[in-house]
N, CA, C and O atoms as CSV, one atom per row, in Angstrom:
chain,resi,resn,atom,element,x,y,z
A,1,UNK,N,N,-61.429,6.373,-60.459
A,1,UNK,CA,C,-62.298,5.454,-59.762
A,1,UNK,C,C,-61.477,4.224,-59.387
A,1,UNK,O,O,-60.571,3.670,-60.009
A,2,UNK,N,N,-61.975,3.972,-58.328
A,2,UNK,CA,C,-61.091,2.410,-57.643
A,2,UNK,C,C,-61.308,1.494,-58.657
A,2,UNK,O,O,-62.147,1.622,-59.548
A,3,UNK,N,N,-60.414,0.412,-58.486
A,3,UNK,CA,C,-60.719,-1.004,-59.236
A,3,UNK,C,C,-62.031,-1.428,-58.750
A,3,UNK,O,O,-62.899,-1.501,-59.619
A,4,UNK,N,N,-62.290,-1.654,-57.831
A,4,UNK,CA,C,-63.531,-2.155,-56.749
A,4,UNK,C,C,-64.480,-1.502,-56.938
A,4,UNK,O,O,-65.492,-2.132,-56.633
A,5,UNK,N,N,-64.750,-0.186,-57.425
A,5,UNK,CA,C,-65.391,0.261,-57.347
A,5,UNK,C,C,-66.100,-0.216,-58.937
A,5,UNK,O,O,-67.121,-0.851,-59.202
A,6,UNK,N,N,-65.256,0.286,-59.631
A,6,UNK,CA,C,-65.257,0.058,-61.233
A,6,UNK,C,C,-66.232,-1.541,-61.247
A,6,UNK,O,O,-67.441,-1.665,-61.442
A,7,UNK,N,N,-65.204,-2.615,-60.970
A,7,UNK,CA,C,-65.762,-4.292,-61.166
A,7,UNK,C,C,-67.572,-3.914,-60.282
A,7,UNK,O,O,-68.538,-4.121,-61.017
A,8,UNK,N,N,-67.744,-3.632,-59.470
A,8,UNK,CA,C,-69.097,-3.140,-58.802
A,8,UNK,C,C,-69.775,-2.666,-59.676
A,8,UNK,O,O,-70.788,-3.334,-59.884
A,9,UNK,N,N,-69.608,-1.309,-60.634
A,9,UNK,CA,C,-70.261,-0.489,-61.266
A,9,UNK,C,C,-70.568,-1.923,-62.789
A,9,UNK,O,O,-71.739,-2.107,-63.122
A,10,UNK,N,N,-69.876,-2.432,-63.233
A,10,UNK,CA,C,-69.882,-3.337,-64.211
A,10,UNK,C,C,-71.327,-4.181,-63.565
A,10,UNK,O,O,-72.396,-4.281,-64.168
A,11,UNK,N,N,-71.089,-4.613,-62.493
A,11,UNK,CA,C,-71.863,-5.383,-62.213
A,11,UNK,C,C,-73.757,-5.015,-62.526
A,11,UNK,O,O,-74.632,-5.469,-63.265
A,12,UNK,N,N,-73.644,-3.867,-61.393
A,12,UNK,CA,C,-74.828,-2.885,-61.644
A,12,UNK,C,C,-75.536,-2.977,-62.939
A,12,UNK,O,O,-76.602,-3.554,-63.154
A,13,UNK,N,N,-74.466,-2.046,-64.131
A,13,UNK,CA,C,-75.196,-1.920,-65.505
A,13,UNK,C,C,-75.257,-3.913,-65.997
A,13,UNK,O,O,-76.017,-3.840,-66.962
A,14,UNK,N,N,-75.040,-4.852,-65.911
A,14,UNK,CA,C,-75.415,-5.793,-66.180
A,14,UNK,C,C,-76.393,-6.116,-65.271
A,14,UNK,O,O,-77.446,-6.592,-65.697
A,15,UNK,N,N,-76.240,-5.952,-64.165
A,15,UNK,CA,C,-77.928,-6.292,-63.417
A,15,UNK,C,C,-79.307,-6.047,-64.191
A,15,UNK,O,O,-80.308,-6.756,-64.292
A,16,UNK,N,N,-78.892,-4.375,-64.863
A,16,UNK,CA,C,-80.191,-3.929,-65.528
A,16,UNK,C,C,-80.803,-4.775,-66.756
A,16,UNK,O,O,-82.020,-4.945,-66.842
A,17,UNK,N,N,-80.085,-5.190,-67.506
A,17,UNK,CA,C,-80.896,-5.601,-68.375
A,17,UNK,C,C,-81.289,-7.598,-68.249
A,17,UNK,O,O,-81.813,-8.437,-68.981
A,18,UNK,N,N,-80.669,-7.574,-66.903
A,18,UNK,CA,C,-81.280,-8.816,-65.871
A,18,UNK,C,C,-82.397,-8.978,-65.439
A,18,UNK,O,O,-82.940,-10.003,-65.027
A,19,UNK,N,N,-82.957,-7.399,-65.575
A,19,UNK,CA,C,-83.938,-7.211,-64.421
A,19,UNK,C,C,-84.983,-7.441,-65.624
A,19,UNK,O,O,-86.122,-7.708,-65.241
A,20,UNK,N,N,-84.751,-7.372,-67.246
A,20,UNK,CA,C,-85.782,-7.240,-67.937
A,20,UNK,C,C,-85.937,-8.808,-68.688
A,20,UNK,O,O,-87.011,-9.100,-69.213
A,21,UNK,N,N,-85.156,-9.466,-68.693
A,21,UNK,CA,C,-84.560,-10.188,-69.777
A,21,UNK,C,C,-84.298,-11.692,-68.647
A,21,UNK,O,O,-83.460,-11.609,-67.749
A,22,UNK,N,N,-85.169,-13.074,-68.863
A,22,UNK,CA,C,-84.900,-14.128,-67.974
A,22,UNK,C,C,-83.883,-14.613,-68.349
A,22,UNK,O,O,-83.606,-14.761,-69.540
A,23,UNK,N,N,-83.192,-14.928,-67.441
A,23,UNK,CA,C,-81.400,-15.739,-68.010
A,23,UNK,C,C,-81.679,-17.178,-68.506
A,23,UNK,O,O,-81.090,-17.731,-69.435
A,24,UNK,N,N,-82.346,-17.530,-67.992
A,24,UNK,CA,C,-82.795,-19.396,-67.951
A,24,UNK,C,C,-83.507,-19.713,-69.853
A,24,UNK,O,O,-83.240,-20.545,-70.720
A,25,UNK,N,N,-84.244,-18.818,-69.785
A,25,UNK,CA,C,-84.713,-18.964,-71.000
A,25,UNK,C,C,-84.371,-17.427,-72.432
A,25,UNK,O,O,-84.527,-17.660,-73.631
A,26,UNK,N,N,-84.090,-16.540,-72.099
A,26,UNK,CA,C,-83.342,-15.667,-72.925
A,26,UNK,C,C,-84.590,-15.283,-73.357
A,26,UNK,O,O,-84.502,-15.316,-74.585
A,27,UNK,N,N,-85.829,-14.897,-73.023
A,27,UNK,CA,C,-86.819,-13.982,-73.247
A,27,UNK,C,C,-87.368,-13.373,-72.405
A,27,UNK,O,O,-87.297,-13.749,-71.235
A,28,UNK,N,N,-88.184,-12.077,-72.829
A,28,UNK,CA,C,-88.558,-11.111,-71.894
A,28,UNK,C,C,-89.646,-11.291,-70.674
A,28,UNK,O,O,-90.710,-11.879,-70.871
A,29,UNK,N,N,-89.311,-10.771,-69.477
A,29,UNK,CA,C,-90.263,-10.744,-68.523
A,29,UNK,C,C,-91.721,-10.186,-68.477
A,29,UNK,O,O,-91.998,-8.987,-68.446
A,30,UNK,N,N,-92.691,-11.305,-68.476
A,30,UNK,CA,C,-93.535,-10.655,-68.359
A,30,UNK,C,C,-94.074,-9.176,-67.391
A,30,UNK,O,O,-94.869,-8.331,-67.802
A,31,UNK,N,N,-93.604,-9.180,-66.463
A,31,UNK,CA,C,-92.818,-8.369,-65.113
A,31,UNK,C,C,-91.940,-8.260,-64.599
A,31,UNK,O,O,-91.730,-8.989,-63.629
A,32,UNK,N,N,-91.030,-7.328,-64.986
A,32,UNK,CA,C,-89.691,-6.946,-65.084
A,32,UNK,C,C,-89.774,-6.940,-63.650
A,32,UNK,O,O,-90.785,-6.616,-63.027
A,33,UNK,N,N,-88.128,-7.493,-62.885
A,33,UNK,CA,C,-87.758,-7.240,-61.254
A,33,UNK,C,C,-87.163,-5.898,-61.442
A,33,UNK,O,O,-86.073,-5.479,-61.831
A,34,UNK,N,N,-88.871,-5.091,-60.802
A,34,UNK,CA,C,-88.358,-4.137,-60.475
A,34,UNK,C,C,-87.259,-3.741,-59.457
A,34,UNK,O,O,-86.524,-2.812,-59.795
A,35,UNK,N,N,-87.057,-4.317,-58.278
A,35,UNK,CA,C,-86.264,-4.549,-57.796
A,35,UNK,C,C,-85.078,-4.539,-57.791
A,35,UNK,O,O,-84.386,-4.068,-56.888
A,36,UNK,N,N,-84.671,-5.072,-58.829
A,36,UNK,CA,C,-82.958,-5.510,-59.104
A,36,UNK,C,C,-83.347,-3.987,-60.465
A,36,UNK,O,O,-82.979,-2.851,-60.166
A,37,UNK,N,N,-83.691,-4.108,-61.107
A,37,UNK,CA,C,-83.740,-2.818,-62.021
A,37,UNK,C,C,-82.905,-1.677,-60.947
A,37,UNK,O,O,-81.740,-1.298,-61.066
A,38,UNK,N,N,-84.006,-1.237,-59.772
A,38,UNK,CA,C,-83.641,0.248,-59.324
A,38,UNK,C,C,-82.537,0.169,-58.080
A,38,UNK,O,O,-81.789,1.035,-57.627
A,39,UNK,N,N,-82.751,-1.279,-57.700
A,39,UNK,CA,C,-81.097,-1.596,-57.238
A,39,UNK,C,C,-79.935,-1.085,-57.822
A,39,UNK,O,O,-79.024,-0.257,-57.783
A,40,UNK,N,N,-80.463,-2.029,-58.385
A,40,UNK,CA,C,-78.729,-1.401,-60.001
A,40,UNK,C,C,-78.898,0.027,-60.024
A,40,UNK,O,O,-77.885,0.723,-59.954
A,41,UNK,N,N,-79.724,0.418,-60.089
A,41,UNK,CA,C,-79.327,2.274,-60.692
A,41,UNK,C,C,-79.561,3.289,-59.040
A,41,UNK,O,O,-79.477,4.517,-59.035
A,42,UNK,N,N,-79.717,2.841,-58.361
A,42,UNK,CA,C,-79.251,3.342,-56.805
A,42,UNK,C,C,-77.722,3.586,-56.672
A,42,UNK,O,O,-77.003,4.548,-56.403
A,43,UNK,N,N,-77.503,1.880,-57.078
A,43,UNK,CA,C,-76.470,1.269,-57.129
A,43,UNK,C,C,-74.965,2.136,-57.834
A,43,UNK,O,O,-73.791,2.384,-57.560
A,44,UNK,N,N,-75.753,2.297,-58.645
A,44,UNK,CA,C,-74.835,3.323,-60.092
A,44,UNK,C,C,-74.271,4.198,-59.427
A,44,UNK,O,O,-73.072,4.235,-59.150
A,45,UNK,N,N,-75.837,5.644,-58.860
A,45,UNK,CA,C,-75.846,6.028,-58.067
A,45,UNK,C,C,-74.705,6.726,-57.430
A,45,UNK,O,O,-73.969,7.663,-57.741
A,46,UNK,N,N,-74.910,5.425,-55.804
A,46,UNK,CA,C,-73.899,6.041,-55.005
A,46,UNK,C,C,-72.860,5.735,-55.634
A,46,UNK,O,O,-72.126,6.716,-55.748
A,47,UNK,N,N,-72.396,4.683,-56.167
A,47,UNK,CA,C,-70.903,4.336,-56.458
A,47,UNK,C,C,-70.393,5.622,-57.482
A,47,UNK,O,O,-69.184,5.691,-57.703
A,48,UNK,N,N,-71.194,6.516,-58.031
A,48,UNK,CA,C,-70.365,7.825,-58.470
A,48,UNK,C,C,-70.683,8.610,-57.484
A,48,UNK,O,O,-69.627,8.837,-56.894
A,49,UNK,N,N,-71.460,9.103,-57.018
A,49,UNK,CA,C,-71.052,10.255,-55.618
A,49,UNK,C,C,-70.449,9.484,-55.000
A,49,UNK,O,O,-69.458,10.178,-55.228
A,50,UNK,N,N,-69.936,8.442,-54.229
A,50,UNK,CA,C,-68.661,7.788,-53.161
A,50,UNK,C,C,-67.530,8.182,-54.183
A,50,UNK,O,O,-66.922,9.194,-53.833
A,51,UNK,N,N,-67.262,7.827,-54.928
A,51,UNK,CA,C,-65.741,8.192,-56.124
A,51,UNK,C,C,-65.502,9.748,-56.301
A,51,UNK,O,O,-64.349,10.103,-56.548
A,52,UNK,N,N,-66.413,10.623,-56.204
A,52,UNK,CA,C,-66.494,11.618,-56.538
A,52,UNK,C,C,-66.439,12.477,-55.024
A,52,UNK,O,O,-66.117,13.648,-54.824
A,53,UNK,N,N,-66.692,11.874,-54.470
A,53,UNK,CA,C,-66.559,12.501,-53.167
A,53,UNK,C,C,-64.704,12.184,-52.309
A,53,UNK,O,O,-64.054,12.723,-51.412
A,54,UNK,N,N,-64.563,11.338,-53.000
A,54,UNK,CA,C,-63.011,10.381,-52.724
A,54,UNK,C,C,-62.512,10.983,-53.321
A,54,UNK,O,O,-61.391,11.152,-52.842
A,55,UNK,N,N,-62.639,11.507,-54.208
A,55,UNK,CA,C,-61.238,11.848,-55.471
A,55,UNK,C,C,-61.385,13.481,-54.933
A,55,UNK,O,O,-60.355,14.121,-55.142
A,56,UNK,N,N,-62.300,14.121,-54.389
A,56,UNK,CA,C,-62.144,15.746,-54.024
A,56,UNK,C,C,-61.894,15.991,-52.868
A,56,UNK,O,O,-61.845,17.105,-52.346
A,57,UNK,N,N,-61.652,14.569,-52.198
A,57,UNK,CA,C,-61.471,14.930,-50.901
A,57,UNK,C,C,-59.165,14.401,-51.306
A,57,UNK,O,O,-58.329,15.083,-50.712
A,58,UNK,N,N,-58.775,13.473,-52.085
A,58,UNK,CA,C,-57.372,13.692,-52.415
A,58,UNK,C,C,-57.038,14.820,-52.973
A,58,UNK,O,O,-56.087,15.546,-52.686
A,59,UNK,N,N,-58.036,14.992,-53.979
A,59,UNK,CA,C,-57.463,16.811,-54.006
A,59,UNK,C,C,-57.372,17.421,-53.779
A,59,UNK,O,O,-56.778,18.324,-54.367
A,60,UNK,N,N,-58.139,17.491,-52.187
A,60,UNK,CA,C,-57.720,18.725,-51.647
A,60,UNK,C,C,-56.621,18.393,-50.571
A,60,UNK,O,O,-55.935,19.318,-50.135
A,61,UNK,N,N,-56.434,17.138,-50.139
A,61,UNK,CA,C,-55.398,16.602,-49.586
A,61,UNK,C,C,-53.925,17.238,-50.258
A,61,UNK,O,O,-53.029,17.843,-49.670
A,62,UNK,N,N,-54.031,16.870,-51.685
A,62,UNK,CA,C,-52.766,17.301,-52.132
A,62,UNK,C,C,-52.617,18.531,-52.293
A,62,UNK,O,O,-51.473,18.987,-52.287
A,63,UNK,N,N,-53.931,19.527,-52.512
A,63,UNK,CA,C,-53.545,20.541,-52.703
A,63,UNK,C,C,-53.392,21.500,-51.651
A,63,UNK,O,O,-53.236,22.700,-51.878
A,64,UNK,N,N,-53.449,20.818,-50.095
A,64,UNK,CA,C,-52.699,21.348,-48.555
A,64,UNK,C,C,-51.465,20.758,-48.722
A,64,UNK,O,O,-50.722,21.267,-47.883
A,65,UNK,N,N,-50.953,20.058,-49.287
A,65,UNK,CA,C,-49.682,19.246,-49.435
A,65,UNK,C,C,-48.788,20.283,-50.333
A,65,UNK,O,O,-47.811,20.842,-49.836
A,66,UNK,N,N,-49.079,20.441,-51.319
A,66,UNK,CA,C,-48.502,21.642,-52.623
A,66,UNK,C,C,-48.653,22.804,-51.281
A,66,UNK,O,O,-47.526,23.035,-50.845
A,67,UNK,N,N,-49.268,23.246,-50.852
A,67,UNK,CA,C,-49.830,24.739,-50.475
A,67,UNK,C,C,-48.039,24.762,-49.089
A,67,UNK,O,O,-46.945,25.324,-49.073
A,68,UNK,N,N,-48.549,24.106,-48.501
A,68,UNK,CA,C,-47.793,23.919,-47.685
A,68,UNK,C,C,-46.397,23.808,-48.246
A,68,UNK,O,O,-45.779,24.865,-48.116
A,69,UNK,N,N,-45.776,22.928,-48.780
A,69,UNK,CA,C,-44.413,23.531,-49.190
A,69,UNK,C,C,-43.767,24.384,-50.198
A,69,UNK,O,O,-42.669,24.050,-50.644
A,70,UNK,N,N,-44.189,25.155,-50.483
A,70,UNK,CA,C,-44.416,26.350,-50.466
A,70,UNK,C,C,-43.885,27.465,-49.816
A,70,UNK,O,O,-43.260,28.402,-50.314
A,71,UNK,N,N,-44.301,27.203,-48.261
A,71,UNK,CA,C,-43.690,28.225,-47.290
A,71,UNK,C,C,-42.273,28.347,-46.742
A,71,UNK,O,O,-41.989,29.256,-45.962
């Protein structure tokens, strides 16, 4: 996984327990932001299918790269 991607994903799983928990005063929401909750885990989400879709698309890069010299 990218650096960028990674510092992003950090972000996300700390959003979540943002979404439950007021920063200003350090107790629970009477009504959690749902919002930022399913943000964050959308969020999660794509940022593993985008990485996962990146990293199989270098592998197969390299593995026309290997294939090819070869011949």
């Amino acid at each position: 996984m990218d650096k960028y991607l990674t510092i992003l994903l950090i972000f996300m799983f700390v959003g979540i327990p943002i979404s439950f928990v007021s920063p200003s005063t350090g107790e629970l929401r009477e009504y959690p932001l749902l919002v930022l909750f399913y943000g964050s885990i959308a969020g999660i989400i794509i940022i593993i299918l985008y990485s996962s879709y990146k990293e199989k698309n270098q592998r197969r890069a390299a593995n026309a790269k290997r294939r090819s010299k070869r011949s």
